[in-house]
C-alpha positions in Angstrom: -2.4 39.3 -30.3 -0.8 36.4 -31.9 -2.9 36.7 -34.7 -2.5 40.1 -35.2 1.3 39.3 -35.6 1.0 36.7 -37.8 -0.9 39.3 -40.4 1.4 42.1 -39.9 4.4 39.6 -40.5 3.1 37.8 -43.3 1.9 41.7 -44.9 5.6 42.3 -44.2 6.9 39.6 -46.1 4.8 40.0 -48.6 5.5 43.2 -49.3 9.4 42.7 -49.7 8.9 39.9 -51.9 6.9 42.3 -54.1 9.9 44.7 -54.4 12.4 41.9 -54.8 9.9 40.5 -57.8 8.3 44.0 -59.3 10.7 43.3 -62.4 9.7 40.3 -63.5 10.0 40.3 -67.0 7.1 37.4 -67.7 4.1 36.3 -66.3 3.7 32.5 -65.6 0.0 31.2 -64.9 -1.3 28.9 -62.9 -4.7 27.7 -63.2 -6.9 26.4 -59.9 -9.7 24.4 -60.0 -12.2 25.2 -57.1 -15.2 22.6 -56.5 -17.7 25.0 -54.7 -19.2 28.3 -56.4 -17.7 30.9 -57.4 -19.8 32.9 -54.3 -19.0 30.1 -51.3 -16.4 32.0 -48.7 -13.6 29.3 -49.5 -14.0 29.7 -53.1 -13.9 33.9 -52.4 -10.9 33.1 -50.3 -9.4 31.5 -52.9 -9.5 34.3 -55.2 -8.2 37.0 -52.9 -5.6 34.5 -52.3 -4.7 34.4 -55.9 -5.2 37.9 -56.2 -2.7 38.3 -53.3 -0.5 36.6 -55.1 -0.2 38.8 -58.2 -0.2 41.6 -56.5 2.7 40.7 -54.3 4.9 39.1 -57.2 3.7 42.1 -59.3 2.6 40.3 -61.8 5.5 37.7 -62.3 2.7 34.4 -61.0 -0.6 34.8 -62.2 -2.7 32.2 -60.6 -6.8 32.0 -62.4 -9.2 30.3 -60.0 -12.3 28.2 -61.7 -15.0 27.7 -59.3 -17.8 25.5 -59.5 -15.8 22.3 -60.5 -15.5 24.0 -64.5 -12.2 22.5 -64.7 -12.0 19.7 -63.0 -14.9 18.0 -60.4 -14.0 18.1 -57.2 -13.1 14.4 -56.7 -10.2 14.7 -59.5 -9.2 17.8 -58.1 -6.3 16.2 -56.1 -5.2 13.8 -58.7 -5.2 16.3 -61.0 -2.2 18.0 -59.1 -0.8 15.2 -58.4 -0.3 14.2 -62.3 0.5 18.0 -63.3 -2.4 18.5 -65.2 -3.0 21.4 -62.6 -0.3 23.1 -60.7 -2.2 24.2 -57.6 -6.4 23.4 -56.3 -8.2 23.2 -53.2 -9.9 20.1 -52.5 -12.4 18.8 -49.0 -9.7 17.3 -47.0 -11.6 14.1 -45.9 -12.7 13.7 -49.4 -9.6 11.2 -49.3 -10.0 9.2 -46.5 -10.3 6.0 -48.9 -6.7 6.6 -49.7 -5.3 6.9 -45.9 -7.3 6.9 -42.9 -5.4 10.0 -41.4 -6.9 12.1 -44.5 -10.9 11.9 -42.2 -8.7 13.1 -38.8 -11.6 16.1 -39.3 -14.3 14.3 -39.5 -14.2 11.9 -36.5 -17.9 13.2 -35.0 -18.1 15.3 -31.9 -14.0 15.2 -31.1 -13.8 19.1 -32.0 -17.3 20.5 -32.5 -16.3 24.2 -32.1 -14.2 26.5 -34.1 -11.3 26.5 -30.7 -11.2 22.7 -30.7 -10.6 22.4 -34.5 -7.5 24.9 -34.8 -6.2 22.8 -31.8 -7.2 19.8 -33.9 -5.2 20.8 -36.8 -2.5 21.8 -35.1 -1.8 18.1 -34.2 -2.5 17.0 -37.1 -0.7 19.5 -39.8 2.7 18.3 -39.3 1.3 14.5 -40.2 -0.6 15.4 -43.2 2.4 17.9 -44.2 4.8 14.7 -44.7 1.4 12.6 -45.6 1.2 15.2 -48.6 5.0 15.4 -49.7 4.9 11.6 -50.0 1.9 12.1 -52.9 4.4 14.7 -54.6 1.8 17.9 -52.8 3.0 20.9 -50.6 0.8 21.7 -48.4 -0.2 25.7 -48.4 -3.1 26.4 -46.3 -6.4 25.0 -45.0 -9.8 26.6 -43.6 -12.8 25.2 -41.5 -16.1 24.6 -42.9 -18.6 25.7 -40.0 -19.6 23.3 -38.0 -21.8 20.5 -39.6 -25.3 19.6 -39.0 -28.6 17.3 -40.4 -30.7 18.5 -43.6 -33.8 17.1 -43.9 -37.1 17.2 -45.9 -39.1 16.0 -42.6 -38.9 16.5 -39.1 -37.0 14.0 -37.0 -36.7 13.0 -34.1 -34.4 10.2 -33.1 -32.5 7.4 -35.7 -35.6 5.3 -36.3 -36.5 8.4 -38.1 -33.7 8.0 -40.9 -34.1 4.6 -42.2 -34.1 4.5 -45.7 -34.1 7.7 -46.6 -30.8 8.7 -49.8 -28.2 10.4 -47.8 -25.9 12.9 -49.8 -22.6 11.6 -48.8 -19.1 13.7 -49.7 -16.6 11.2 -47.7 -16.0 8.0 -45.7 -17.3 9.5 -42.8 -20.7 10.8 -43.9 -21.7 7.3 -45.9 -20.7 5.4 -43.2 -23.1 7.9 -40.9 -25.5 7.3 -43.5 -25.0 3.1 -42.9 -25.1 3.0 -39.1 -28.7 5.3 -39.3 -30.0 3.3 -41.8 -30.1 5.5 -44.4 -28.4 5.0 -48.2 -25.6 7.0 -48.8 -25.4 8.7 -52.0 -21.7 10.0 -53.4 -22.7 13.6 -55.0 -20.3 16.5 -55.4 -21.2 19.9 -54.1 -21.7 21.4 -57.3 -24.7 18.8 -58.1 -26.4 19.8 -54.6 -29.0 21.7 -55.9 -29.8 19.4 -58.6 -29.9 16.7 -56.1 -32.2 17.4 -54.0 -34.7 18.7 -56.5 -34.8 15.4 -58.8 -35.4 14.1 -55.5 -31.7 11.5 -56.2 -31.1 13.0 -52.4 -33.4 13.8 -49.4 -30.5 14.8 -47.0 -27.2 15.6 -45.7 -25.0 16.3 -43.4 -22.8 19.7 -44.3 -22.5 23.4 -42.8 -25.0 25.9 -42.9 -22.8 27.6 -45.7 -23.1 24.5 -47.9 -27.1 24.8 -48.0 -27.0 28.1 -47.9 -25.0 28.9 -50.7 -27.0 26.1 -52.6 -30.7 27.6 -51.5 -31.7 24.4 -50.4 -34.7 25.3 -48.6 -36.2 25.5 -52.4 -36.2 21.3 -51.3 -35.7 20.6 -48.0 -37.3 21.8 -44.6 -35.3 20.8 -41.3 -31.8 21.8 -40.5 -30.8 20.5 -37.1 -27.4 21.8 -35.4 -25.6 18.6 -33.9 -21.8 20.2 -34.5 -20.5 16.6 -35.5 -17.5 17.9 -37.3 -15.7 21.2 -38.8 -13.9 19.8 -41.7 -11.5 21.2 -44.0 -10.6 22.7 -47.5 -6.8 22.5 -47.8 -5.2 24.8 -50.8 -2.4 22.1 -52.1 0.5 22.8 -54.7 2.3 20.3 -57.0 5.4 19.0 -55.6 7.6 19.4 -59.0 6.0 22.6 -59.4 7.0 24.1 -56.2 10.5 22.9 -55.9 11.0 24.8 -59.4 9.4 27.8 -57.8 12.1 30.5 -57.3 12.7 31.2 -53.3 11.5 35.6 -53.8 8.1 33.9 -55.0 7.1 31.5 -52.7 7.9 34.0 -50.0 4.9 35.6 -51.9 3.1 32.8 -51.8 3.7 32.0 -48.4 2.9 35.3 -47.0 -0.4 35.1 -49.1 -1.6 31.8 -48.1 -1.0 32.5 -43.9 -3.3 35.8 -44.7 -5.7 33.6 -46.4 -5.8 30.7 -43.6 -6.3 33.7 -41.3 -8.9 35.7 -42.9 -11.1 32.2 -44.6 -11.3 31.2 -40.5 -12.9 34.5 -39.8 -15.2 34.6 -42.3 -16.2 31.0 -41.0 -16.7 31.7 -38.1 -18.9 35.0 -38.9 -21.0 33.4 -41.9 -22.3 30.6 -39.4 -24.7 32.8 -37.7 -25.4 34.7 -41.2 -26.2 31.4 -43.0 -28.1 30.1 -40.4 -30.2 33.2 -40.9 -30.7 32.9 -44.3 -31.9 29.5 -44.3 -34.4 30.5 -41.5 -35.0 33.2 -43.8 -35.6 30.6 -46.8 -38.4 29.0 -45.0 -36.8 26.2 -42.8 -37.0 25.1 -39.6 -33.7 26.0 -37.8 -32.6 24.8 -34.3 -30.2 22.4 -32.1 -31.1 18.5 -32.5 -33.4 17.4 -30.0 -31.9 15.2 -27.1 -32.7 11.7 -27.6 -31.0 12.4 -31.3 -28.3 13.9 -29.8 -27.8 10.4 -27.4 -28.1 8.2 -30.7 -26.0 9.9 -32.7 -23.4 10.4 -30.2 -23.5 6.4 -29.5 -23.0 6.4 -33.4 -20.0 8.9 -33.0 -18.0 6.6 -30.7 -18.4 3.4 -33.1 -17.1 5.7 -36.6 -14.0 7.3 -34.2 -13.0 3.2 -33.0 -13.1 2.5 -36.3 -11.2 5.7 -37.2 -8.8 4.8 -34.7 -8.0 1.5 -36.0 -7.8 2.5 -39.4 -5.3 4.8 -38.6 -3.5 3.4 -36.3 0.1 4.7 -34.4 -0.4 8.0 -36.2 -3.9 8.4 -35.9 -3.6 7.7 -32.0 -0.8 10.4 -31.8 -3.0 13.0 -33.2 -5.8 11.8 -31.0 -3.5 12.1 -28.0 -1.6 15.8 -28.9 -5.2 17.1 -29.5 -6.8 16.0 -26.2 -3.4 17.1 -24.4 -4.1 20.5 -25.5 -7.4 21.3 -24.8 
């Protein structure tokens, strides 16, 4: 129910904002850079997004979404707003944690391994990374799950002796320290270069979502994907700070309206293309299935060394988000 109201009053909003802005005598444009493909579900939500927003400021803010990392690669994504160069982008979330701590909250393994846990999650974290953002000159306009995250391989394994040495694809803190405490070498490559990766053999695994491999047809390289639901981490859709504040009030009701349908509809489609990626890469030739137990044990041994150390790192704040997560489950 409370979803349902949150469509119908953001659609409401929307649609006054539209009549309020249908005479806008110019079009201003916006461009934002995307670092997945044009065909990944946050990328598609992105555009719908943008397209939302056209529609509902008829035609007054034009906002042109490049996928794919064309304009900038996903790890300048972020300073790229920051600086002006772009006005608005979506970046991974924890692909910051070297700058704070609290930017990995989403990636502490198995604190919210389900889709229920991680809204919870964010909800006790949002208002942190809100003022977090606004301090690095970034409004904060909406964020969406990955799926839940599990083990790529090009062998079978079974337990952690089974990882030593082999080159990790690692996209944050989180995952190259994984890769360091299973004895594996971390390797920093963007999602666009996935593909490319794995077949010039510069990576042998990863951890990441049945969406990432999917969308990337990684079964052309690898053969194992085992479900351990470590983490759901996040794509958040971030505008610059200047930017907004010089954003008339009639279009960033618009904008608003647009990004609480998008938040909304990019968790649904989460959700439902977990079970359809996992199908596809079953379909692609791998070898599909939960993590076997001992695994499980070791690398939830591993899990409770990477969230002390989280906790540290982040300290009073990090704790607090900790604590308002567990007291609402």
């Amino acid at each position: 129910m409370r979803n349902n109201v949150l469509v119908k009053s953001a659609g409401a909003a929307l649609f006054a904002s539209a009549i309020t802005l249908s005479g806008a005598a110019q079009a201003e444009k916006w461009d934002m850079p995307l670092a997945y493909s044009a065909t990944n579900f946050h990328s598609a939500v992105a555009a719908e997004f943008a397209k939302c927003v056209g529609t509902g400021t008829g035609g007054g803010l034009e906002i042109v979404t490049h996928p794919s990392g064309s304009l900038f690669k996903g790890g300048d994504i972020k300073r790229a707003i920051q600086t002006g160069q772009a006005p608005i982008g979506e970046r991974l979330l924890s692909g910051h944690q070297n700058e704070d701590a609290l930017f990995g909250f989403d990636s502490i393994p198995f604190l919210a391994t389900s889709f229920d846990d991680a809204d919870k999650l964010w909800a006790a974290a949002k208002p942190t990374l809100t003022e977090l953002l606004d301090e690095q000159g970034l409004h904060l306009l909406y964020a969406v799950p990955w799926p839940p995250q599990g083990l790529y391989f090009k062998k079978e394994v079974n337990s952690v002796a089974d990882m030593k040495g082999i080159k990790f694809r690692s996209y944050n803190n989180a995952t190259a320290r994984l890769a360091e405490l299973t004895g594996m070498s971390p390797v920093s490559i963007e999602a666009a270069e996935i593909s490319q990766a794995f077949a010039t053999g510069v990576a042998e695994a990863m951890v990441s979502s049945g969406a990432t491999g999917y969308d990337r047809k990684v079964w052309e390289s690898l053969t194992h994907f085992y479900e351990v639901d470590a983490w759901l981490p996040r794509n958040y859709v971030i505008v610059n700070k200047d930017v907004w504040s010089k954003t008339d009030d009639a279009t960033k009701n618009v904008i608003n309206a647009c990004a609480q349908l998008a938040e909304y509809t990019g968790t649904w489609r989460s959700k439902e293309y977990t079970g359809f990626t996992l199908a596809g890469l079953t379909a692609g030739g791998m070898t599909v299935g939960p993590a076997g137990d001992a695994l499980v044990e070791e690398l939830k041994a591993i899990g409770e060394t990477m969230t002390a150390e989280w906790l540290e790192a982040a300290g009073d704040k990090g704790q607090a988000i900790v604590d308002a997560f567990n007291a609402s489950k």
